[in-house]
C-alpha positions in Angstrom: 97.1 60.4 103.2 96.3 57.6 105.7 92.8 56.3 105.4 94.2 53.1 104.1 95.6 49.9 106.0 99.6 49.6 106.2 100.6 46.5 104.6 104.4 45.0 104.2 105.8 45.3 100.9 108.2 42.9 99.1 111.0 45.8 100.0 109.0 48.0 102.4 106.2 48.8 104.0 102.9 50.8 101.9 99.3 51.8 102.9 96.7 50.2 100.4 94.1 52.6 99.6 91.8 49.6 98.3 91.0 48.7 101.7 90.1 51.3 104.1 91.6 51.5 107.8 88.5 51.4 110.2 90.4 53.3 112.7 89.7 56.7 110.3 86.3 57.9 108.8 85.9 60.2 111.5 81.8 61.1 111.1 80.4 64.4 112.2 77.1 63.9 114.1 74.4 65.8 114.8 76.0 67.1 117.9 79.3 68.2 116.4 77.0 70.3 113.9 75.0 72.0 117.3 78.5 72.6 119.1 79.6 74.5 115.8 76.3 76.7 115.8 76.8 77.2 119.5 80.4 78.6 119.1 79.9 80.8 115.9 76.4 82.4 117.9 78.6 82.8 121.0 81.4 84.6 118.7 78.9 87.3 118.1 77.4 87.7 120.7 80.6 88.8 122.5 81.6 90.7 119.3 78.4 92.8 119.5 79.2 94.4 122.8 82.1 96.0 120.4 80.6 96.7 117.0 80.0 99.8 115.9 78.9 99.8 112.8 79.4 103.9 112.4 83.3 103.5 113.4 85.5 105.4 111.3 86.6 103.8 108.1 90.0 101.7 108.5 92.8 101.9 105.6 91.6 98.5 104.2 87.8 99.5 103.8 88.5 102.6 102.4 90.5 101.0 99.5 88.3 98.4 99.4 85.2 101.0 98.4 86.9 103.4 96.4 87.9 100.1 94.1 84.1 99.0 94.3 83.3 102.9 93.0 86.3 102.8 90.0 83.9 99.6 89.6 80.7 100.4 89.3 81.8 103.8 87.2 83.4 101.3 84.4 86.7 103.0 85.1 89.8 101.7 84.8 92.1 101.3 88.2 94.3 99.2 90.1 94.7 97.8 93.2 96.5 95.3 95.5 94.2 92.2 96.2 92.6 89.9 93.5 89.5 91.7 91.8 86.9 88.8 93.2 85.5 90.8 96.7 85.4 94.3 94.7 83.3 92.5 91.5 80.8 91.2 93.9 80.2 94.4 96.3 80.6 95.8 93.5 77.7 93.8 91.4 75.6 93.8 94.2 75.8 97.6 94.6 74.6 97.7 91.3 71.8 95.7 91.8 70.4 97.6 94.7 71.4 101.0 93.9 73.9 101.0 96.7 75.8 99.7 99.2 76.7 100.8 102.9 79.9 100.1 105.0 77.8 99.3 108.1 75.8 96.3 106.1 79.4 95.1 104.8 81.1 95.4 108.3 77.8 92.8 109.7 78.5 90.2 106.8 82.1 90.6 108.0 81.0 89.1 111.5 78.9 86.7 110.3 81.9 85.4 107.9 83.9 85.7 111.1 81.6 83.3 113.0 81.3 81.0 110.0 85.0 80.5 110.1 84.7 80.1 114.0 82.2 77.5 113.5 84.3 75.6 110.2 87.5 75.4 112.0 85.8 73.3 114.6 83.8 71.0 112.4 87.5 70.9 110.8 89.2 69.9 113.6 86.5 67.1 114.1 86.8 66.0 110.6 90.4 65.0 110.8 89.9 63.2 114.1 90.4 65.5 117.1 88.4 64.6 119.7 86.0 67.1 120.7 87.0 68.2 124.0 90.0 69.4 122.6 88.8 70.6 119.2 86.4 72.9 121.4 89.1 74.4 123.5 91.1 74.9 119.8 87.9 76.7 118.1 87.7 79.2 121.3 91.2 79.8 121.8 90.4 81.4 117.8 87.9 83.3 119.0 89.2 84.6 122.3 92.2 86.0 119.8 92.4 89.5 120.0 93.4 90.1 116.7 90.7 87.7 114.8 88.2 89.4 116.7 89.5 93.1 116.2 89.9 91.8 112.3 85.7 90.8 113.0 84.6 94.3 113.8 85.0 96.0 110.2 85.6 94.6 106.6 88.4 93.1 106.2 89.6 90.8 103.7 91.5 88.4 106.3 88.4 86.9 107.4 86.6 85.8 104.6 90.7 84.2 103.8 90.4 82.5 107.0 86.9 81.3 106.4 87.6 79.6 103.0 91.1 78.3 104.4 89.2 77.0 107.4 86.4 75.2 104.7 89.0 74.1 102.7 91.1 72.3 105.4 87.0 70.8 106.4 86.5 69.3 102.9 90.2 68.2 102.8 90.2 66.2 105.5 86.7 64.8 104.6 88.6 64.2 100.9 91.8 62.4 102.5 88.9 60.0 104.6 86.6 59.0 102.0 86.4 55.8 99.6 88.4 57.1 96.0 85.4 57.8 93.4 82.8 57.4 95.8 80.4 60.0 96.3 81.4 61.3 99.1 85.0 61.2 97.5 83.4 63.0 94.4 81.6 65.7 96.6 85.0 66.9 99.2 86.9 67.1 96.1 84.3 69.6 94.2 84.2 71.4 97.7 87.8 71.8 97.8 88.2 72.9 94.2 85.3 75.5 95.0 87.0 76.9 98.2 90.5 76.8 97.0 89.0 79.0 93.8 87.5 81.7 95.6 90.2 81.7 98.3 92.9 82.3 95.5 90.8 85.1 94.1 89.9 87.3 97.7 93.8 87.8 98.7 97.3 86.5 97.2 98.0 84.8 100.4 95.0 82.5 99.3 97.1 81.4 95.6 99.8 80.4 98.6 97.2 78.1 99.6 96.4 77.0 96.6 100.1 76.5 96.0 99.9 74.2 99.4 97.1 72.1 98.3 98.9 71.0 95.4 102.1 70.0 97.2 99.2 68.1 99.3 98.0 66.4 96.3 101.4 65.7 95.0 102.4 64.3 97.9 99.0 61.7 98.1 99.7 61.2 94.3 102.8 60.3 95.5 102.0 57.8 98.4 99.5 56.0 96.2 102.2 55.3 93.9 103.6 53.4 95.9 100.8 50.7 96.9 102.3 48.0 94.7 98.3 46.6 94.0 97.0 49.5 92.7 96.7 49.8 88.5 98.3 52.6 86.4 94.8 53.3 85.0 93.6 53.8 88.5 96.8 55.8 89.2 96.1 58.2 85.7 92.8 58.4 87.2 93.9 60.0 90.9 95.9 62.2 88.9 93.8 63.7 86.5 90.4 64.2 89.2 93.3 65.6 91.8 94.5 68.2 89.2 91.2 69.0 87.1 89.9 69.9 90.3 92.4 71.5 92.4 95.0 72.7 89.6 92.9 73.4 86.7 89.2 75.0 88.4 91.4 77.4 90.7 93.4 79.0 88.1 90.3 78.8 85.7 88.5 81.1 88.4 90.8 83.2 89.4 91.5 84.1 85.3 88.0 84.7 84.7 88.0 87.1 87.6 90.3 88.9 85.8 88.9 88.8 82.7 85.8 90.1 84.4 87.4 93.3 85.6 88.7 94.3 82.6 86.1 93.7 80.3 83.9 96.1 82.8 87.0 98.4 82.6 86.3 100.6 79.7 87.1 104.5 81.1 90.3 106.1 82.1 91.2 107.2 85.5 93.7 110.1 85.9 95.4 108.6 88.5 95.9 105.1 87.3 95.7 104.9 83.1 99.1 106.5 82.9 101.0 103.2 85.0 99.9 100.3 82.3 101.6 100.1 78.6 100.4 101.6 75.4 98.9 98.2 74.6 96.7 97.9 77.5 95.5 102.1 77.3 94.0 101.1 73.9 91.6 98.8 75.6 89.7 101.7 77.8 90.9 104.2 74.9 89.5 102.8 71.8 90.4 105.1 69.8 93.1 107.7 71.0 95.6 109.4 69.4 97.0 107.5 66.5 100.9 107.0 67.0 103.4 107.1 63.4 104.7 103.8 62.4 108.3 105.5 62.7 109.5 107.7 64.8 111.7 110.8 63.1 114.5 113.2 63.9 112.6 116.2 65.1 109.7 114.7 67.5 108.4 115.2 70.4 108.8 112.3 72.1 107.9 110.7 75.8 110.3 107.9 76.7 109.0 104.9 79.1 111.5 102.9 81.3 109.8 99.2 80.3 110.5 97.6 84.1 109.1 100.5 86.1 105.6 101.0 87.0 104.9 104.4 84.6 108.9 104.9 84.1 108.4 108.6 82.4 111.7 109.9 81.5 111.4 113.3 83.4 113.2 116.3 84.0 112.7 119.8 85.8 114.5 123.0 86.5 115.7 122.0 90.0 119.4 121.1 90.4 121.5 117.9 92.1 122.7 118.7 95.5 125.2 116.8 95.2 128.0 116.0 92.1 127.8 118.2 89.1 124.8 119.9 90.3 123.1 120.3 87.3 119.4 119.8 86.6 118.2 116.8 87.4 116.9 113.6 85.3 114.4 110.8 86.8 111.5 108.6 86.4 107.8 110.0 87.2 105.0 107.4 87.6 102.4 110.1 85.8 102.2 111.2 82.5 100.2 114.6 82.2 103.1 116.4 82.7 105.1 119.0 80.0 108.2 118.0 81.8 108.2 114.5 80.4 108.8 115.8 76.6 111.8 115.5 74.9 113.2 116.2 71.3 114.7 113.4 69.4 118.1 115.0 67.9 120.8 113.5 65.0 124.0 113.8 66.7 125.7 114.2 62.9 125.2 118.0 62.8 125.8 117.2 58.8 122.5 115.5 58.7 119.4 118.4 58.4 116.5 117.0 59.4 114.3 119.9 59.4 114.1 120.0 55.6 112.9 116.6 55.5 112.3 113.8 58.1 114.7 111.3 59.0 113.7 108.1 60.3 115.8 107.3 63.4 117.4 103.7 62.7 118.7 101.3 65.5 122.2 101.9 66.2 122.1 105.5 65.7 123.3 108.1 67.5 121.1 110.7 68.6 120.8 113.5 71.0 117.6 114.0 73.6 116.9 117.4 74.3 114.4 118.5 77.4 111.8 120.1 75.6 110.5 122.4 78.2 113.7 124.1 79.2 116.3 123.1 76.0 118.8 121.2 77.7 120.7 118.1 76.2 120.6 114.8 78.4 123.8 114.0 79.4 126.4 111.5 81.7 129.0 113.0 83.5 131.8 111.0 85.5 130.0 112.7 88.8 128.8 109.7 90.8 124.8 109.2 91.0 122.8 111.1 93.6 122.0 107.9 95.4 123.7 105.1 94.2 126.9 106.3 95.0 128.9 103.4 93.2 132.4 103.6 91.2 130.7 102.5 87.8 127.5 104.6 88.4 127.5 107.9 86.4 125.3 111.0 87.6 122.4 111.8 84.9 121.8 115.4 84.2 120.9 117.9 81.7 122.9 120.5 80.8 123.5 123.5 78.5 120.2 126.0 76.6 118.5 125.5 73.5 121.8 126.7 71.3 124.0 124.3 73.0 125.1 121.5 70.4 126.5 118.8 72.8 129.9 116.7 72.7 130.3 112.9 73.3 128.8 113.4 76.8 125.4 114.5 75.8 125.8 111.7 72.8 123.3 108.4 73.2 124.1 105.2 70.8 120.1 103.8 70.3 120.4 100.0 69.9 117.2 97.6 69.6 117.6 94.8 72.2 113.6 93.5 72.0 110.5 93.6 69.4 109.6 93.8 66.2 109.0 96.6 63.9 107.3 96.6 60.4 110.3 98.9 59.2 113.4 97.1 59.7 116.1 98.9 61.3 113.4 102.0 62.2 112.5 102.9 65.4 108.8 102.9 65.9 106.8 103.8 69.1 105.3 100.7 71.8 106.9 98.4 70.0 110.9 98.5 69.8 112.8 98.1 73.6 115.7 99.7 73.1 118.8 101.0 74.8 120.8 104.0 75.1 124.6 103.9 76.0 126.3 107.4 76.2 129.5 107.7 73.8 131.4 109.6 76.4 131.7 107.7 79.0 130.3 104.2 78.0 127.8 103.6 80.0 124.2 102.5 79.6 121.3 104.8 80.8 119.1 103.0 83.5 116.9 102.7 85.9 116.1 100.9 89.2 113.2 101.2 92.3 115.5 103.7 94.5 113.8 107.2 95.1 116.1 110.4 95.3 115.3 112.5 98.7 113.0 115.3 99.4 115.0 117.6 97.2 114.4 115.6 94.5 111.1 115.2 95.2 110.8 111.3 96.1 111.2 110.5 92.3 112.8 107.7 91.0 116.8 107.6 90.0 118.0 107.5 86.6 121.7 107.0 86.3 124.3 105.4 83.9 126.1 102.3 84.6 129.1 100.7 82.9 127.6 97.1 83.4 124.1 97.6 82.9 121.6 94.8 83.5 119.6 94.4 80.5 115.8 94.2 82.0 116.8 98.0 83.9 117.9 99.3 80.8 115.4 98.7 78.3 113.3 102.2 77.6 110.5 102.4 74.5 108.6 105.4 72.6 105.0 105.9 74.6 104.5 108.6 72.2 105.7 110.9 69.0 103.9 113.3 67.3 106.0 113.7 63.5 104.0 111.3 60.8 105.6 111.2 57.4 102.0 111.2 55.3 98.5 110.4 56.5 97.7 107.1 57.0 100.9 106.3 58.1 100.0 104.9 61.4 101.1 102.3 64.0 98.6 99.2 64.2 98.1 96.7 66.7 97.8 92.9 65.1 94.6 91.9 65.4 93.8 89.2 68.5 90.8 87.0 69.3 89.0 88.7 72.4 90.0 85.7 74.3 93.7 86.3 74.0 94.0 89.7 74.6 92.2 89.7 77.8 95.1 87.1 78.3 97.5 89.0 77.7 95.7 92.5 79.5 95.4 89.8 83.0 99.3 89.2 82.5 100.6 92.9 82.0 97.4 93.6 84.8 98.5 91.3 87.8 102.5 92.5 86.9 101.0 96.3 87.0 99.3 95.3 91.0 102.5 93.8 92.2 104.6 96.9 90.9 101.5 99.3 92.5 101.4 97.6 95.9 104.9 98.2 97.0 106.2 100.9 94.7 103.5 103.7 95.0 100.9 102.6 97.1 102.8 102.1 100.1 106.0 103.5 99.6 106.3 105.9 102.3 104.3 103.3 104.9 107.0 102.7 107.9 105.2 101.8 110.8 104.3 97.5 110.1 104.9 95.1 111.8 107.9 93.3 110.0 107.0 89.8 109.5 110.2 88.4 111.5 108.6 90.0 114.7 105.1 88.4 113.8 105.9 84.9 115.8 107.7 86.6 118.6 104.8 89.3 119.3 104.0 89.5 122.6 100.5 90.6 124.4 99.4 92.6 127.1 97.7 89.7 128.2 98.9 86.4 129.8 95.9 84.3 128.3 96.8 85.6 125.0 100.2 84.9 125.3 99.2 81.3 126.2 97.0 81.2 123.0 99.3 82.9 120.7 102.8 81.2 121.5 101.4 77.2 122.6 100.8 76.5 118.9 104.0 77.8 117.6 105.7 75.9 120.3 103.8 72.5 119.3 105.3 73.0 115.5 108.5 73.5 117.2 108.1 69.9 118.8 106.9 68.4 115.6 109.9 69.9 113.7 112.5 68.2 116.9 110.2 65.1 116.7 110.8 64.7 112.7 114.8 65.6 113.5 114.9 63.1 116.2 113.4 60.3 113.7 115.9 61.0 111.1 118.6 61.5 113.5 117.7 57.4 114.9 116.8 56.2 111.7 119.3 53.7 110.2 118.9 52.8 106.7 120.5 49.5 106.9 117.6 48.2 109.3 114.4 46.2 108.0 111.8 48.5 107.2 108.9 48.5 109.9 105.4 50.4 109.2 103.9 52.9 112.0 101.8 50.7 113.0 99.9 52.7 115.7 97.1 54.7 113.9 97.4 57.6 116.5 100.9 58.6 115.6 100.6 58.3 112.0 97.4 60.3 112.4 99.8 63.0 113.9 102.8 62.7 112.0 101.1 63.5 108.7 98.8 65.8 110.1 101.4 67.9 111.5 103.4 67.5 107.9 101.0 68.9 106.1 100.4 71.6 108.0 103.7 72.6 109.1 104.5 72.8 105.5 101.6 75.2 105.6 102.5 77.3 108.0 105.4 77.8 106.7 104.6 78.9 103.2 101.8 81.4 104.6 104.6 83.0 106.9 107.5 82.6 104.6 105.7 84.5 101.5 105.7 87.8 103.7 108.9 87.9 104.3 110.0 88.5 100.9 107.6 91.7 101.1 109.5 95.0 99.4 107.4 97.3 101.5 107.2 97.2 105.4 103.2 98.1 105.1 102.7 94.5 106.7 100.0 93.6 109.8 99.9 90.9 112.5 96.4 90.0 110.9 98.5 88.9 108.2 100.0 86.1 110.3 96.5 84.7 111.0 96.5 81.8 107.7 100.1 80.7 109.7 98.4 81.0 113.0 95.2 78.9 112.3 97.7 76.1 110.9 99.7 76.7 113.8 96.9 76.0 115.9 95.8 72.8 113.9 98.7 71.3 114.6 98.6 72.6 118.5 95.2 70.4 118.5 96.9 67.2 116.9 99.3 67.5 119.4 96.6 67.9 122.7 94.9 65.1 120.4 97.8 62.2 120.9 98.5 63.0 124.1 95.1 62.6 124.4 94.8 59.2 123.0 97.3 57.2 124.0 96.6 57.2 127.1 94.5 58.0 130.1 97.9 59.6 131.8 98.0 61.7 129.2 94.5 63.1 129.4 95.6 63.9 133.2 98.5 65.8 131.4 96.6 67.6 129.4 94.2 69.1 132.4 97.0 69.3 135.2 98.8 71.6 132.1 95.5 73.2 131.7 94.4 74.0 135.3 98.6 75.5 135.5 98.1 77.6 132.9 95.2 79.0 134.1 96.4 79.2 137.5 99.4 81.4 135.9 96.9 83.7 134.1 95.1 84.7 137.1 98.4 85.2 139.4 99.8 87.7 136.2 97.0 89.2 135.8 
C-alpha cells in the first residue's frame, strides 16, 4: 500500500497514511469510462462473426445443466465447482419455466466483454497510463483462448470478470482516504466481488486467499507508521477482515446451505457416495438401522476415507498371486455383491440360537454373502501394490468352509462413540480389522486394479497401516434384538447440521472431481506445460509469453535488490513514486500469479485446460503493463523504447507470418 507520503523514521524509513501522497489518486474520467465501452462493444463485435449459439454442447455446459436439472428436480447430486452459478440458472429457470443454452452462451459474451472493459478501467485505476493500459486490455481480447472461452458458457469468464472487478475496487481501496466514503464504498465492492468469485470456481477461494495476504500485508505496513494510534490500528483490522475475511466465507457458506436445503430427493447415481448421516437429510425416514450390530447380519461395510468405499466382491479371480476371487472397493451401493455375513470366529459360540452382540476387540469372520466365501489375507503380494509388507486380499473357500487364522479379522474401535459400550453399532463406530494370520491391517487407498478387475479400487492388507486408510464402519445391518431397538441421531439445531452436511459436502466434491468424475480423462494439458505453451501464431506468442517474461524481470529485479542490499547501511526510503508504484504493484501480483498457477499443480487428475491458466495470465499481464508503465514514466527515452520495441515486434509478426 503506497498512497501515503514516505517519511524518515527514528530507525527507518515509513509511509504515513495520515497524509496522502499527491502523486497517487489516480481518477477515472469520463473518457476512460467511453474507452472501456469502446473496447468491451468491439470485443463482440469481433466475437459475433464466431458465435454460434446452436454449437454443440462442450463438456463444461453439459455438467453445468445437468447440475441446474438435479436442481430444479430437488434432487440430491454432486458436482465439482461451488453451487453459486447452478442456484442462479437454476432459480431463474424456475422463474421462467426454462432456460436455453443459446440465451446462457450470449450472457457468457456479454460477461466476457464486461471483463474486457474492467480490466482496462483496472489498469487505469492503479495508475497505468492509458496508452498502455489500452494496448494491455486488447492484447486480452485478441487471446485466443479468452475469446474461444467467450463463445459458450464457461465458468472461466464470469472468474475473470470478478477477478478483474476485484483488482478495479482494490486499487481504488489501496488509493482512497481510510474511512472515507470512497474508502467505505471499494472496500464493500471488494468484499462483494471477492464473495461471489469464491463461490463460481475454487480457483476464486485462491483469490480470496490472495486478498488476505494483501490485507495482511497493508495491515502490516500501517503498523509500522510510528503516528498512527492502536485504536486506529484495531480499526484497519477489524473493517479489512469483516469485509474481506468474514462476508466471503459468510457467502460462500450460505451457498451451500442453499443447495442442500433445496436438496431433498435421492439420485441413483450420487446418494450412495455421502455417509449415512448426510442420506438421512434427503431420506427422512429410511430404513431404521439396530443400535448394535449382531453375529449373524447382513452387513455392508464402508471404507471411511473413500468416496462410497463398499467393501465388494465378485466371482472373477486375481490374475496374478493366489488367484482367488477378488476383494475391492465399489463407489455404488445397489449391488448384492456388497453384502457380507458377520461371523464369531469361536466356533464354541452359537449365535444362531440367540444373538450375539459383536464387541470391539473381537474376532470375527466376514463371509461374502452372495457366493459363501470367507475374506481372507494371504502372504501373496497385492494385485497392484506390489510391496514386501502388502498382502493380497481375497476370498476363498464355499459356504461349509470354517476358516483358519488367515480368514480371522481382530475388530478394534479406533473412532466414535456408541451408546453400548464395547458394542459395535452401525454409522457410528470407525473401526479396524487386522487379520490374525498374518498381522496385517485390512485397507484401502485411491489405486484402481486393471481392466480385469474392472477399474475398481484396491483393497489389500498392510503390516504398517496408516490409520485414516484403515478405518471401515457399518453402512448397514439388518438383525434388531426387539422392536424399538433402533440407532438415533442426536438431535441438532437446523443451523448446525447444514454445518456439518457443507463440511462432509465440499470433502464429498473434492473426492468426486478427481476420483470418479475424471478418472479416466488423459488428454490435459498438465499445468507445467501451461507457461511454456506455444501458438500457431507469432502475435500470440508475443501476447502470451511478454507478460511472463516481465514477472521474470520483476522476480531478477527483487533478487538483484537483496543481492546489493547491505544491512549495515542507513536506511534510505524509495523516494521516486514511479518505482515504488512498480515495485509493490508487481509484489502483489506476482504473489498472485503464483498462487493461481501453483494451486493446479497439486491437481490428482490430469483433466486440466489452458483456460485454467487465464487468473495467472491476467496477473501476468498486469504486471506486463506496470512494467510498459515505468518505462513509460521515467522518461521520454523510454517512451521511444517502448514503440521502437513495439514497431519490432510487429515488424517480426508480419515477416513469420
Amino acid at each position: 500500500m503506497w498512497p501515503g507520503v514516505v517519511k524518515r523514521g527514528p530507525f527507518r524509513p515509513y509511509i504515513s497514511y495520515d497524509v496522502p501522497d499527491p502523486s497517487y489518486g489516480a481518477k477515472i474520467e469520463r473518457v476512460d469510462v467511453i474507452y472501456a465501452v469502446i473496447l468491451g462493444i468491439s470485443f463482440v463485435l469481433k466475437q459475433l462473426a464466431a458465435f454460434d449459439s446452436s454449437a454443440q454442447q462442450t463438456p463444461m455446459e453439459k455438467d453445468l445443466m445437468e447440475s441446474v436439472n438435479h436442481f430444479k428436480e430437488k434432487n440430491f447430486f454432486l458436482m465439482s465447482f461451488p453451487p453459486l452459478v447452478v442456484e442462479i440458472i437454476g432459480l431463474f429457470a424456475s422463474t421462467t419455466g426454462s432456460v436455453s443454452i443459446a440465451l446462457l452462451r450470449r450472457a457468457n459474451l456479454a460477461i466476457a466483454a464486461l471483463t474486457v472493459s474492467a480490466f482496462y478501467l483496472a489498469l487505469r485505476k492503479s495508475d497505468i497510463v492509458r496508452v498502455v493500459a489500452m494496448v494491455a486490455a486488447a492484447g486480452l481480447s485478441h487471446l485466443p483462448l479468452f475469446a474461444e472461452e467467450s463463445l459458450h458458457l464457461s465458468l472461466n469468464v464470469p472468474q475473470l470478470a470478478l477477478l478483474s472487478c476485484c483488482l478495479l475496487s482494490w486499487n481504488s481501496f489501496k488509493r482512497s482516504q481510510a474511512f472515507s466514503r470512497g474508502w467505505y464504498w471499494s472496500l464493500t465492492m471488494l468484499s462483494t466481488f471477492l464473495a461471489f468469485a469464491s463461490s463460481i470456481k475454487f480457483v476464486g477461494v485462491v483469490t480470496w486467499s490472495w486478498f488476505i495476504i494483501l490485507i495482511i500485508k497493508q495491515l502490516w505496513e500501517i503498523v509500522g507508521d510510528v503516528n498512527i494510534s492502536t485504536c486506529k490500528i484495531l480499526r484497519h483490522t477489524a473493517w479489512r477482515f469483516a469485509a474481506v475475511v468474514f462476508v466471503p466465507f459468510a457467502f460462500l457458506v450460505s451457498t451451500y446451505f442453499l443447495l442442500i436445503s433445496n436438496s431433498r430427493g435421492a439420485s441413483l447415481d450420487h446418494s450412495s457416495l455421502v455417509s449415512p448421516y448426510f442420506k438421512s437429510w434427503f431420506l427422512p425416514q429410511p430404513m431404521p438401522q439396530p443400535d448394535v450390530v449382531y453375529y449373524g447380519s447382513s452387513i455392508l461395510i464402508r471404507h471411511a476415507q473413500s468416496l462410497g468405499g463398499y467393501l465388494h466382491s465378485h466371482n472373477h479371480t486375481y490374475e496374478t498371486g493366489s488367484q482367488e476371487q477378488q476383494v475391492t472397493l465399489v463407489d455404488f451401493s445397489n449391488n448384492g455383491d456388497n453384502e457380507w455375513i458377520i461371523e464369531p470366529s469361536d466356533q464354541n459360540l452359537n449365535a444362531e440360537k440367540q444373538l450375539e452382540p459383536v464387541k470391539n476387540g473381537a474376532v470375527i469372520r466376514l463371509r461374502h454373502k452372495s457366493t459363501g466365501k470367507l475374506l481372507r489375507s494371504s502372504s501373496a503380494k497385492a494385485p497392484v501394490s506390489e510391496q514386501d509388507y502388502d498382502h493380497e486380499v481375497s476370498c476363498t473357500g464355499d459356504n461349509d468352509y470354517k476358516g483358519d487364522s488367515d480368514e480371522s479379522w481382530r475388530l478394534r474401535f479406533e473412532r466414535g462413540k456408541t451408546p453400548h459400550d464395547g458394542l459395535l453399532c452401525p454409522f457410528t463406530i470407525y473401526f479396524s480389522l487386522e487379520n490374525e494370520g498374518q498381522s496385517c491391517k485390512l485397507l484401502s487407498h485411491d489405486q484402481r486394479l486393471p481392466d480385469w478387475g474392472f477399474g475398481q479400487q484396491e483393497v489389500l492388507c498392510v503390516d504398517s497401516a496408516s490409520k485414516e486408510r484403515s478405518l471401515f464402519f457399518i453402512d448397514r445391518s439388518n438383525l434388531y434384538k426387539e422392536r424399538g431397538a433402533y440407532l438415533t441421531y442426536p438431535k441438532q439445531s437446523k443451523l448446525k447440521r447444514l454445518w456439518n452436511l457443507s463440511r462432509e459436502y465440499i470433502k464429498r466434491q473434492y473426492k468426486y472431481d478427481y476420483y470418479l468424475k475424471n478418472k479416466d480423462v488423459t488428454e490435459g494439458v498438465s499445468a507445467e506445460n501451461w507457461i511454456w505453451n506455444s501458438f500457431d501464431s507469432v502475435t500470440v506468442n508475443f501476447i502470451w509469453f511478454i507478460p511472463l517474461g516481465c514477472v521474470a524481470m520483476y522476480v531478477m529485479t527483487e533478487i538483484t535488490r537483496w543481492i546489493t542490499w547491505n544491512p549495515w547501511a542507513a536506511a534510505t526510503p524509495e523516494l521516486e513514486s514511479e518505482k515504488r508504484c512498480y515495485l509493490d504493484s508487481c509484489l502483489e501480483l506476482s504473489i498472485g500469479w503464483f498462487m493461481h498457477y501453483q494451486i493446479f499443480t497439486w491437481s490428482k487428475h490430469q483433466n486440466l485446460t489452458l483456460a485454467q491458466y487465464l487468473p495467472s495470465y491476467l496477473l501476468s499481464l498486469l504486471v506486463a503493463a506496470h512494467t510498459a508503465n515505468y518505462v513509460w514514466r521515467h522518461s521520454k527515452l523510454g517512451r521511444l523504447a517502448l514503440v521502437l520495441f513495439a514497431l519490432s515486434a510487429g515488424a517480426l509478426t508480419l515477416q513469420w507470418a
